[in-house]
PAFI-797618 format. One record per residue (C-alpha): residue number from 1; x, y negated, z negated. Coordinates in steps of 0.05 Angstrom, whole numbers, plus 5000, padded with zeros to 4 digits. Layout:
residues N
NUM;X;Y;Z
...
This chain:
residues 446
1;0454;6385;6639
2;0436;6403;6711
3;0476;6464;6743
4;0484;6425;6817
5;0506;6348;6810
6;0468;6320;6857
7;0515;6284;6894
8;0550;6350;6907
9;0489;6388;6933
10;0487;6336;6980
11;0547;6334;7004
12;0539;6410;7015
13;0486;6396;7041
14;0506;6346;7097
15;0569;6393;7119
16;0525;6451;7133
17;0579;6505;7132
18;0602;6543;7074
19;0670;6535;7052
20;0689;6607;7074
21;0667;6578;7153
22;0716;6520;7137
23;0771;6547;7119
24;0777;6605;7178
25;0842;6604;7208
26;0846;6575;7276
27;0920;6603;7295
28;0951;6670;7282
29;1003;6636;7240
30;0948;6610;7185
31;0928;6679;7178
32;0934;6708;7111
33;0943;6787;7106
34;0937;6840;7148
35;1007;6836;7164
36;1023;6912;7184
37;0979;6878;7250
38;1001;6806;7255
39;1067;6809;7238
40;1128;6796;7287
41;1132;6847;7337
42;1062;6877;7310
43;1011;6899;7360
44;0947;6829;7351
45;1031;6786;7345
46;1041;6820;7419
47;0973;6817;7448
48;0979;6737;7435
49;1046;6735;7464
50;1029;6770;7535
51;0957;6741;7534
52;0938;6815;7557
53;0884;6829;7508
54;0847;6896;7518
55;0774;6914;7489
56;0776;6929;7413
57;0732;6953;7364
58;0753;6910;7291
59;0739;6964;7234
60;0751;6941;7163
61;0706;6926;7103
62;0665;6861;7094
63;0711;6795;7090
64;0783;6829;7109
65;0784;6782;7177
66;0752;6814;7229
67;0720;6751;7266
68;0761;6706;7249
69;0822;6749;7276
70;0768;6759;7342
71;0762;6686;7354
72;0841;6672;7345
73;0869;6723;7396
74;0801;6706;7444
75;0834;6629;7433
76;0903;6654;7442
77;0895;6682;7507
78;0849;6638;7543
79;0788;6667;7538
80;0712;6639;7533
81;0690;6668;7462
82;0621;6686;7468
83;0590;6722;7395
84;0527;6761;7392
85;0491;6802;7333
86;0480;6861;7341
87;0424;6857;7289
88;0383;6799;7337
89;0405;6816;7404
90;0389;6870;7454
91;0397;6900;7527
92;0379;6841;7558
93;0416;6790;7524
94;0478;6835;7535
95;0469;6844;7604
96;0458;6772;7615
97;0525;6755;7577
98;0559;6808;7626
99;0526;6774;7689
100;0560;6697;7661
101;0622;6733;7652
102;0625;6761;7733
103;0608;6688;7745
104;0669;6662;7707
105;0710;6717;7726
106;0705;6692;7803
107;0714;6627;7772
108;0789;6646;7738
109;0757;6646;7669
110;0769;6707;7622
111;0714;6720;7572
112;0711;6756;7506
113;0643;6785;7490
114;0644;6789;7418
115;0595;6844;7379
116;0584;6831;7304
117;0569;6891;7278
118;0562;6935;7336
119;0549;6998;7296
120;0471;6972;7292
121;0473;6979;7372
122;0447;7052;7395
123;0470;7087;7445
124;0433;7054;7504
125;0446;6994;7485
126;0528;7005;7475
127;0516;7041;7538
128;0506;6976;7581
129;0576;6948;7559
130;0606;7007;7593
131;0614;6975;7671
132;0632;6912;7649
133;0684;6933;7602
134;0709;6990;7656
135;0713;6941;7712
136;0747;6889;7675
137;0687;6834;7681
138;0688;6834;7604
139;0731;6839;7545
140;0696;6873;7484
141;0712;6861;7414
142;0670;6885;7362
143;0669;6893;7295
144;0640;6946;7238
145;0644;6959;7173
146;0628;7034;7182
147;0676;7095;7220
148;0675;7080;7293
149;0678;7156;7310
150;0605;7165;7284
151;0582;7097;7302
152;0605;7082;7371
153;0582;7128;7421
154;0640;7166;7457
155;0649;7139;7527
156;0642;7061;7497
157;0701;7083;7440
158;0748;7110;7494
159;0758;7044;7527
160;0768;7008;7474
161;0830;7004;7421
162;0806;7010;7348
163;0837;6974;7303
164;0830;6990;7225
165;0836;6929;7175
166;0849;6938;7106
167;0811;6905;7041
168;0851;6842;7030
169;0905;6844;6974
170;0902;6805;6908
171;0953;6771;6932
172;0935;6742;6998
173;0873;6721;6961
174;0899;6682;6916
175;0935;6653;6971
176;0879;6638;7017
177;0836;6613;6953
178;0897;6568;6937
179;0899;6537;6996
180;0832;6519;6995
181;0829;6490;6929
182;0887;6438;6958
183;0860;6423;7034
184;0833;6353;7032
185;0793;6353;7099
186;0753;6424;7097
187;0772;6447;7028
188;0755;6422;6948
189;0825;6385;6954
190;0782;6323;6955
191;0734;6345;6901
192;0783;6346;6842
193;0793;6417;6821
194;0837;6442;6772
195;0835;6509;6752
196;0852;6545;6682
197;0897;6600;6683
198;0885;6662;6703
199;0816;6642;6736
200;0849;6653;6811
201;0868;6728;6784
202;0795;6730;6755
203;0773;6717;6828
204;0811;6759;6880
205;0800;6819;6838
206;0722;6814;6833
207;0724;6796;6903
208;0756;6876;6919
209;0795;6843;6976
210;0730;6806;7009
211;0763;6736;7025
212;0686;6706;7043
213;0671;6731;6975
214;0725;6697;6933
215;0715;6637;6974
216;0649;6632;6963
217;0663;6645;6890
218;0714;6585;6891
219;0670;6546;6917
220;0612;6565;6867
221;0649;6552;6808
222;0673;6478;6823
223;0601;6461;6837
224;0576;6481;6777
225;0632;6447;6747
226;0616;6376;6722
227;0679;6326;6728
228;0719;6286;6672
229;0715;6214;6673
230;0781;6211;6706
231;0745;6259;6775
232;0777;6322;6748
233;0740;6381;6751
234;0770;6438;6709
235;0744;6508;6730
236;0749;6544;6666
237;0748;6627;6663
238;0672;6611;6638
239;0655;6576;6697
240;0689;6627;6743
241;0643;6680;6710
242;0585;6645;6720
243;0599;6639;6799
244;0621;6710;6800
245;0571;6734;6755
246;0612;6782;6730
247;0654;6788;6661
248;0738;6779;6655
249;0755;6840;6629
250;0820;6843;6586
251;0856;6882;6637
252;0927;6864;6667
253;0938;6914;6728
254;1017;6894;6727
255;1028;6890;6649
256;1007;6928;6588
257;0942;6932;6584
258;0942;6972;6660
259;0985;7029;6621
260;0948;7026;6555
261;0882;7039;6591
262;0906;7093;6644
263;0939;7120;6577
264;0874;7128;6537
265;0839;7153;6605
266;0885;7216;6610
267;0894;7224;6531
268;0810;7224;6534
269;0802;7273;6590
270;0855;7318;6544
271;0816;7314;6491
272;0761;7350;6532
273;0723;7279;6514
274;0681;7261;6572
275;0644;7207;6542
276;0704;7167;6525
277;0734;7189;6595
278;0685;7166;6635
279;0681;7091;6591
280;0756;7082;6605
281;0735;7098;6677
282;0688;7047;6681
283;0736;6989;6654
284;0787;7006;6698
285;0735;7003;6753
286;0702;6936;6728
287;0772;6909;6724
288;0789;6929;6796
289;0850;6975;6794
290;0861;7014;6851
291;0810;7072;6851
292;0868;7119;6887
293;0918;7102;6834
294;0853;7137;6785
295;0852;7185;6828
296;0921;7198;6836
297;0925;7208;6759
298;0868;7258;6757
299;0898;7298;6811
300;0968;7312;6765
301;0917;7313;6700
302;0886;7377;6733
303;0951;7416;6744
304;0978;7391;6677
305;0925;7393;6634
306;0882;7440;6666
307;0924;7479;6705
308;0894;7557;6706
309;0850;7547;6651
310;0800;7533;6715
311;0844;7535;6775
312;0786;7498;6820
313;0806;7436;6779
314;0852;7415;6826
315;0808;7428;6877
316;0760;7382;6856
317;0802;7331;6838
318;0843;7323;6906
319;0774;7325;6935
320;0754;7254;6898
321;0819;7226;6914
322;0800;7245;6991
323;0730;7223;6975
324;0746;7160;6950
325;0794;7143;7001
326;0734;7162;7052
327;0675;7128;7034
328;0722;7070;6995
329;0699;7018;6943
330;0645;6995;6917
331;0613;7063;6916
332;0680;7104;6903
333;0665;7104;6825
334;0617;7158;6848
335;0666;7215;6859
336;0712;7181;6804
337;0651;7193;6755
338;0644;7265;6775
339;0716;7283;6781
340;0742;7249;6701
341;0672;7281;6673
342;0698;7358;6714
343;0765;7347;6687
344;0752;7325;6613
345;0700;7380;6601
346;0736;7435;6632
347;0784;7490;6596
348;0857;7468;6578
349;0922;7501;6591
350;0989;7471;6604
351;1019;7540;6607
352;1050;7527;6676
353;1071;7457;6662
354;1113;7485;6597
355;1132;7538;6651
356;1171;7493;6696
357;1199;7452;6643
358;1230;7516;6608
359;1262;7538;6682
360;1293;7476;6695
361;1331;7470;6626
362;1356;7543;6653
363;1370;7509;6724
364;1406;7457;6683
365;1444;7502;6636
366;1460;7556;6679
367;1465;7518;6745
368;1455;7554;6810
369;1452;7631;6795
370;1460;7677;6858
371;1399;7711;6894
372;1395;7786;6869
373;1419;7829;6937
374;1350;7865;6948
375;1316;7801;6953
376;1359;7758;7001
377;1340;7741;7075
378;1385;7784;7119
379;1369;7758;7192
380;1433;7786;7219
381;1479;7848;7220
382;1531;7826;7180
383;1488;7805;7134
384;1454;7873;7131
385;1520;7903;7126
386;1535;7867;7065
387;1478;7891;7035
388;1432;7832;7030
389;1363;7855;7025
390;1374;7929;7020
391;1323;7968;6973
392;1272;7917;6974
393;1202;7942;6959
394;1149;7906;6998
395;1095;7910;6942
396;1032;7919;6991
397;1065;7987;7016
398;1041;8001;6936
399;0985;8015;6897
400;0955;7952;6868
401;1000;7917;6909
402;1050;7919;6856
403;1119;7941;6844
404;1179;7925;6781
405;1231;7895;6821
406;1274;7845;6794
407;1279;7777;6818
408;1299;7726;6766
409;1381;7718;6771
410;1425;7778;6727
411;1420;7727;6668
412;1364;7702;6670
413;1325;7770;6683
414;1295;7771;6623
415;1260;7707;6619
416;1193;7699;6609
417;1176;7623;6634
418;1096;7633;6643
419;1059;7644;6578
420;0980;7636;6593
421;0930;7616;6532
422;0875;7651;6518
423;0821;7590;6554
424;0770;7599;6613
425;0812;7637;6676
426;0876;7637;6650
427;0850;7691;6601
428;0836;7736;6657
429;0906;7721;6684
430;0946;7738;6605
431;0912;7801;6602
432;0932;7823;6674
433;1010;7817;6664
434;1002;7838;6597
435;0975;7898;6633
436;1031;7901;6694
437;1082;7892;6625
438;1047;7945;6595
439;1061;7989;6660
440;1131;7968;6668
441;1142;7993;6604
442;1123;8057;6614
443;1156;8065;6673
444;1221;8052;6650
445;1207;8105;6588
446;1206;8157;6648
């Protein structure tokens, strides 16, 4: 059985334009996602309403909207739309597009000079946008997938307003995908499709928020798909694979299976396993959860699990979560990978986890015990008078910058909350106040 009916390829074929080009959203109000921009009263919502659109630079990862939200506002407002790549076009061309601009300028036309990918311009040639865009002759939009502040040269980035877009959700996906499957004229509404359930899920999570991607995806699968006698074509999760090349992985992100995998993740790493650790990482990955919700996780593992066993722990792992959230997905597994393997190989101690936990049954049981005198705040005279902070020892006036002053509450003065294990730093730490105990001891034998 061939993959591509023939009849289909050819009406592919004869259309010429991918189903991702024919579904792009000619008005603001068919836009899907994005909505901290688009919304009512949001900043692209007011830019359409006064038809004043300034120079922007679109930054946002592949498929989140960028040219299609270019072409809408350029629509909205009047203006020519006239698109360029930065990967085929140079000086010249640009400067040519700036001269037909002046032309239509004196001619009451507006024009929007649209950049794709305008972070593969170098300097010169962002440089000869800059007197078109400061004297008004042009509007500038472009768009990059990578940080404007290293990409776009300085003079270029202060004229123009960046706007960041996010990865599309799961849910606007689905919603755009939807849509698509039901649109007679310029989607597969006229093609048949039925699909299984759970294949649309399938789809805008392997798609990590790309809406070109899951369309093309969508599209994919119901070509492959052969139709019933009766026209229907039923996209099974097989199918959906197949276009997506990738595997449904038993993984709900909103039911049981999201908790029983983060679960075995943390339970892994505190079993100082980081072969199993870094598995569990990889499904959770594969399945698309939220890499700063992993990250997130690993950040309280290392003060709970960790803790001062190796005190750099959390370091490390607040420097993935910032890493991750920097360079983003699909390459954010990298930090995730070094970060789980740190964590589940280093020392253990939940010393000052149990520590806080024992307190707050004492804060609970005892409620709010007063402030010895010597160690209160006394900002004014009265206070003085009273005696609030009188015979305080400031401890680096001693040697060892130490001193055995009380500051737990009368009742609770001889607690000891903090008990550190004998593993990696926190040793270290035990045998110094069993030292500064040791001391105490004596001095109170004198």
């Amino acid at each position: 059985m061939e993959l591509f009916e023939k009849d289909e390829l050819e009406k592919a074929a004869s259309t010429g334009r991918p189903l991702a080009d024919r579904m792009r959203p000619k008005r603001l109000e068919e836009f899907v996602g994005q909505e901290r921009l688009i919304g009512p009263g949001k900043l692209l919502e007011r830019v359409v309403k006064e038809k004043e659109l300034p120079s922007l630079i679109l930054w946002g990862p592949p498929g989140s909207g960028k040219t299609t939200l270019a072409r809408i506002i350029a629509g909205a407002v009047g203006a020519e739309f006239v698109e360029y790549s930065a990967v085929l076009s140079g000086v010249k061309e640009i400067r040519e597009a700036a001269k037909a601009a002046r032309d239509a300028r004196r001619a009451g036309k507006k024009t929007v000079l649209f950049i794709d990918e305008i972070h593969r311009f170098n300097k010169t040639q962002q440089d000869a946008f800059l007197h078109g865009v400061e004297d008004g002759t042009i509007t500038l939009i472009g768009d990059t997938t990578e940080n404007p502040s290293f990409e776009v040269n300085a003079p270029l980035l202060s004229r123009c307003k960046v706007i960041v877009l996010e990865p599309l959700s799961a849910v606007s996906l689905k919603a755009i995908m939807g849509r698509a499957a039901k649109d007679v004229e310029n989607g597969l509404g006229a093609q048949g499709a039925v699909f299984d359930e759970g294949v649309m899920d399938f789809l805008a999570e392997v798609s990590a928020g790309d809406a070109r991607g899951a369309l093309n995806c969508l599209e994919t699968a119901c070509l492959i798909t052969h139709p019933d006698k009766d026209g229907t074509r039923r996209i099974t999760m097989e199918r959906a694979e197949e276009a997506a090349q990738k595997k449904a992985i038993l993984y709900d992100k909103a039911g049981e299976e999201h908790y029983n995998v983060i679960s075995v993740f943390i339970k892994s790493m505190r079993a100082s396993d980081p072969h199993a650790a870094i598995y569990w990482l990889a499904r959770m990955v594969e399945a698309g959860e939220d890499p700063l919700f992993i990250a997130r996780r690993m950040v309280i593992f290392a003060s709970e699990d960790v803790g001062n066993a190796d005190p750099a722990a959390i370091g490390v792992a607040v420097a993935v979560k910032d890493a991750v959230h920097f360079v983003g997905m699909p390459e954010g597994w990298i930090p995730l990978a070094q970060g789980a393997t740190y964590l589940a190989a280093a020392p253990k101690s939940n010393a000052s986890y149990a520590a806080y936990l024992e307190a707050l049954e004492d804060v609970k049981k005892y409620g709010a015990q007063a402030v010895p005198l010597h160690a209160r705040n006394a900002p004014t005279r009265l206070m003085k008078e009273l005696g609030y902070g009188k015979g305080y020892e400031y401890p680096h006036s001693f040697k060892d910058a130490r001193v055995d002053q009380q500051c737990l509450p009368d009742k609770l003065k001889d607690r000891r909350y903090y008990k550190p294990t004998d593993r990696g730093r926190e040793k270290e730490i035990a045998e110094r106040m069993a030292k500064q105990d040791a001391e105490a001891g004596e001095a109170e034998k004198k």
